[in-house]
C-alpha positions, 0 to 999 in steps of 0.5 A: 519722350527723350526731350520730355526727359532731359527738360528735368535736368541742369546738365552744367558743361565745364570745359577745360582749353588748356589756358589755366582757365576753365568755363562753365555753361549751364544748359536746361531748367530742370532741378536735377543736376548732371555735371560734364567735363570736357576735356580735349574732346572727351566728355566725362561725368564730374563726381567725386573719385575715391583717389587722393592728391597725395597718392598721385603726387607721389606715385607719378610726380615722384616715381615711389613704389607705392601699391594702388590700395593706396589710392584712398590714402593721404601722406604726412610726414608724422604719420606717413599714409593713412586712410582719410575717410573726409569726402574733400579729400578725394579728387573731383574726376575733373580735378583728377585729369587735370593734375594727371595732364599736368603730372605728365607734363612736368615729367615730359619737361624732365626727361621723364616718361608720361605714366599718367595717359598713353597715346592711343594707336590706330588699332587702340582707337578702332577699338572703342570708336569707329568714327575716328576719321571724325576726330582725327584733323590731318591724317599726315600728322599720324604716325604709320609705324606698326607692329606686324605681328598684330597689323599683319598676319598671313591667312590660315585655315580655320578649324571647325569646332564640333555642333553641339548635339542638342542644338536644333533648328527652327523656322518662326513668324509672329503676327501681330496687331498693327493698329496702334503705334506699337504692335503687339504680337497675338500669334507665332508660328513655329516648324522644326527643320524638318517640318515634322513639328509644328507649333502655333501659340495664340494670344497676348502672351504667344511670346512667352509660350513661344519661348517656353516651348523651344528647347535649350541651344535651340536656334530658330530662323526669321525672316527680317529678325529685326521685326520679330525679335521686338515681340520677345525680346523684353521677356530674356535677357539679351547677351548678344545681338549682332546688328548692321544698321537697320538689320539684326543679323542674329541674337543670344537670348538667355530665359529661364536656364535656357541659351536660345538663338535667333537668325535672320534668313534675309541677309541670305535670302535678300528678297520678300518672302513672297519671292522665295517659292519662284526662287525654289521652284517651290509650290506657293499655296494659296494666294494670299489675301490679308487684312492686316489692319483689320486684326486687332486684339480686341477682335480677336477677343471674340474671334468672329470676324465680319467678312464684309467689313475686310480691307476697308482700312488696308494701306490699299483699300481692296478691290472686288477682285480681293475680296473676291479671294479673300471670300474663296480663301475662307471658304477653302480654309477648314473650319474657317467660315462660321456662318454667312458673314463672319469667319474664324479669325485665328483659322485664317491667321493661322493658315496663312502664317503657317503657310509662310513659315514654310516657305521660309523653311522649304527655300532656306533649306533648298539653298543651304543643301545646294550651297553645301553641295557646290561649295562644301560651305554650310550656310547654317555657319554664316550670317550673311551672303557677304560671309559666305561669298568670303569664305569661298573665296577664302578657301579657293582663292586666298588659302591655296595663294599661300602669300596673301595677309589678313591685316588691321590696326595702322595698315587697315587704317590707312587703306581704309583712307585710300583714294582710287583715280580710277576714273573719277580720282586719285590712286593711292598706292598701298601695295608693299614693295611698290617702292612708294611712300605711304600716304603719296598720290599717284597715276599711272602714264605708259611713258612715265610709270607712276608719278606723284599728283598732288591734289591742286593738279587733280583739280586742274585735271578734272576743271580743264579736261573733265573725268573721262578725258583726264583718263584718256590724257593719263594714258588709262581708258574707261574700265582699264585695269591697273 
C-alpha cells in the first residue's frame, strides 16, 4: 500500500555539500510534489517559513537585541521594521539553514560565538536518536568531557506513590476470526482479579462493549498484548504505548472519559499459556481442542456449527484422536450440542476462553503473591521480569552498597562502546581510578598487569594463537574472572 502510495508523488531531493553548490534529483512519476533538503546528513521538508532575512542579519550577524515577534519583519532604513506580508519575503527552510550555517561561520571567523546551531552532546543526541553509532564515523574524535551532575548520580531509594483506590484489575482474551488477512475479534472474555466478576462480550462490536463495560483506571491483563491490543485499539485513543521490539510491554487508552490500561503478562510469565498451570500446579480444565479456522463470522451469524466438517482447515489437519476430543469436549460443555451433527459455536468459544482467562488469572496471581512474599516486590509495579530482577538487585545489592552510581549521557556512551577480551576480545577498561585512559584497550598479564593492545596485536593474537590459546598466552583461563 506504501509503494502504491509513493508512486503519486515527485519527492525532489535537494542536496547541500558545503561546495557553494547545490543538486537536485527528482525521484517518482507522480503529479504531486514533496521537496527535501539534505543538509549534512539531515533530511528536512522545503517550505516557505515565516522568518525574514533582515531579522536573522541583524539578530545573529550583528548581535542587536531584537525580540523574536520580529522574525516576520523586514528592516529599512526610512521605516526601520515593519510587517511585510509579501510571501518572497520570507525564506525557504533550506534557504534558512544555509544563511543560518553561513551566519555562524562568519562569527567563528571573528571570535564570535556560534548563535545560530549548537553541537549536540551525547546525552542530547540519546535523546532524539538511538542509533547514533550509525552517524557517528570515528568515536575517538568525540569529546569524553561530561557534567556529573547529569552523567552521574549515586542510587537512591525510590518513594512509593499511593494506588489510586479506584483502580481495578483484570484479566482478558479476545478470540477472533483468522480466516482472512485481517482478524477480526467476535468474543472477549473478561474476570476481576479476584474472579468474583465474569464478563463475556459477543460479536462483531465485542470490542466496543468491552471497553464500555470496564471502569475508569481500570488496568486489565493480556497475555501476549501485542495481539490483543489491535482488536481495540482504533476505538480510544492511545496516549502511551511502551513497545520492545515485537512485544508491547503496556498501553494508555483514553475512550469516552475513561483513562484504561492494558499489561501484558508474557514479559513476566515467558512461557505459552499452556505452560502456566504445570508452572502453578494449577488445574488445567479440560483439554483443548479448537478449530480456530473453522470460526469464521459468518458462521457465527447462525451459530450452528457442523461437527463433522471441524479441523479439516486447521494448520494441523486432526486426527481420530482430535475429534475424538473434540466430540467429548461438546458433549461435557452445557448446553453445547444442539443435536446430532451441529453444535453451539459461541458455548464452546466461550468455554474454553473463559477457561484461558482463568488460568491467566490464577498463575499471575500465584506469582505476584509469591514474589511479594520472598522479595517484598509487587510485580503488579513492573513490567517485565528484567525490571523486577533490577529492582531486587536494587534494594539488596545496590542500595545497602551506598557507592555505586546510576550514570548516562557521555559515560553511558562510552561503556555502551566497551570492548571485552574476555575470551573472544579486547577489554576496555571503564572503571574510575583505574588510572587508564578513556578509550585505551587493554589486557591483563600476571607478570605485567594491564598493558595497552592495539587492534593489529589482537589480530595477530587471534591469527597466530587462536581464542582459546591467546588466553592461555595472556595468563587468563577459560571462565577466569578479571
Amino acid at each position: 500500500m506504501l509503494e502504491e502510495e509513493l508512486k503519486q508523488y515527485d519527492i525532489c531531493q535537494i542536496q547541500d555539500q558545503r561546495k557553494n553548490s547545490k543538486r537536485k534529483n527528482v525521484l517518482g512519476c507522480g503529479d504531486k510534489n514533496i521537496t527535501l533538503n539534505i543538509i549534512d546528513g539531515h533530511y528536512f521538508i522545503e517550505e516557505r517559513t515565516n522568518i525574514t532575512k533582515s531579522f536573522c542579519i541583524h539578530k545573529y550577524l550583528y548581535g542587536e537585541d531584537i525580540p523574536l515577534s520580529y522574525q516576520n519583519r523586514t528592516y529599512s532604513k526610512s521605516k526601520g521594521w515593519a510587517t511585510d506580508k509579501r510571501e518572497d519575503r520570507f525564506l525557504m527552510s533550506g534557504a534558512l539553514i544555509r544563511l543560518l550555517i553561513c551566519i555562524d561561520k562568519v562569527n567563528v571567523k571573528l571570535n564570535k560565538p556560534c548563535v545560530c546551531f549548537k553541537p549536540m552532546t551525547w546525552n542530547d543526541f540519546s535523546t532524539v536518536q538511538t542509533c547514533f553509532h550509525k552517524d557517528i564515523k570515528d568515536v575517538e574524535d568525540v569529546d569524553l568531557h561530561y557534567n556529573p551532575e547529569f552523567c552521574t548520580r549515586l542510587m537512591r531509594k525510590s518513594f512509593k506513590t499511593e494506588k489510586d483506590e479506584q483502580t481495578t484489575y483484570w484479566y482478558a482474551d479476545f478470540e477472533s476470526d483468522v480466516s482472512g488477512e485481517i482478524h477480526k475479534p467476535f468474543m472477549v472474555c473478561l474476570q476481576n482479579s479476584s474472579g468474583t466478576k465474569t464478563k463475556t462480550f459477543k460479536g462483531e462490536d465485542c470490542a466496543y462493549e468491552f471497553l464500555k463495560f470496564l471502569p475508569d483506571k481500570a488496568i486489565v491483563y493480556f497475555h501476549n498484548l501485542a495481539y490483543d491490543l489491535r482488536m481495540f485499539c482504533h476505538k480510544g485513543e492511545m496516549q502511551h504505548m511502551l513497545q520492545k521490539g515485537t512485544k508491547i510491554m503496556n498501553s494508555t487508552l483514553t475512550f469516552e472519559n475513561k483513562v484504561l490500561q492494558f499489561r501484558d503478562t508474557l514479559p513476566i510469565l515467558n512461557c505459552k499459556l499452556s505452560q502456566i498451570p504445570s508452572m502453578f500446579n494449577l488445574n488445567s480444565g479440560r483439554k483443548e481442542v479448537f478449530p480456530y479456522k473453522y470460526y469464521t463470522l459468518e458462521r457465527l451469524k447462525e451459530n450452528k456449527g457442523v461437527i463433522k466438517e471441524c479441523g479439516k482447515d486447521e494448520d494441523k489437519i486432526w486426527n481420530d484422536e482430535d475429534m475424538k476430543l473434540f466430540i467429548s469436549n461438546i458433549d461435557a460443555i452445557p448446553n453445547c450440542r444442539i443435536d446430532e451433527e451441529h453444535f453451539d459455536m459461541y458455548v464452546y468459544a466461550e468455554f474454553y476462553c473463559q477457561q484461558d482467562v482463568k488460568i491467566l488469572r490464577l498463575g499471575f496471581n500465584k506469582f505476584c503473591h509469591d514474589f511479594t512474599k520472598e522479595f517484598r516486590l509487587s510485580p503488579l509495579d513492573h513490567v517485565s521480569i528484567s525490571s523486577l530482577a533490577n529492582e531486587v538487585f536494587r534494594q539488596r545489592v545496590y542500595l545497602p552498597n551506598g557507592n555505586l552510581y546510576e550514570y548516562s549521557g557521555v559515560v553511558q556512551k562510552f561503556i555502551q562502546k566497551a570492548v571485552y577480551f574476555y575470551k573472544y576480545s579486547a577489554l576496555r577498561i571503564v572503571f574510575a581510578g583505574s588510572g587508564l585512559c578513556l578509550g585505551q584497550s587493554f589486557v591483563w598479564e600476571l607478570s605485567r598487569g594491564w598493558f595497552p593492545l592495539r587492534p593489529p596485536r589482537i589480530r595477530a593474537v587471534f591469527e597466530e594463537t587462536g581464542p582459546e590459546d591467546g588466553l592461555r598466552s595472556s595468563g587468563l583461563s577459560n571462565g577466569q574472572s578479571l
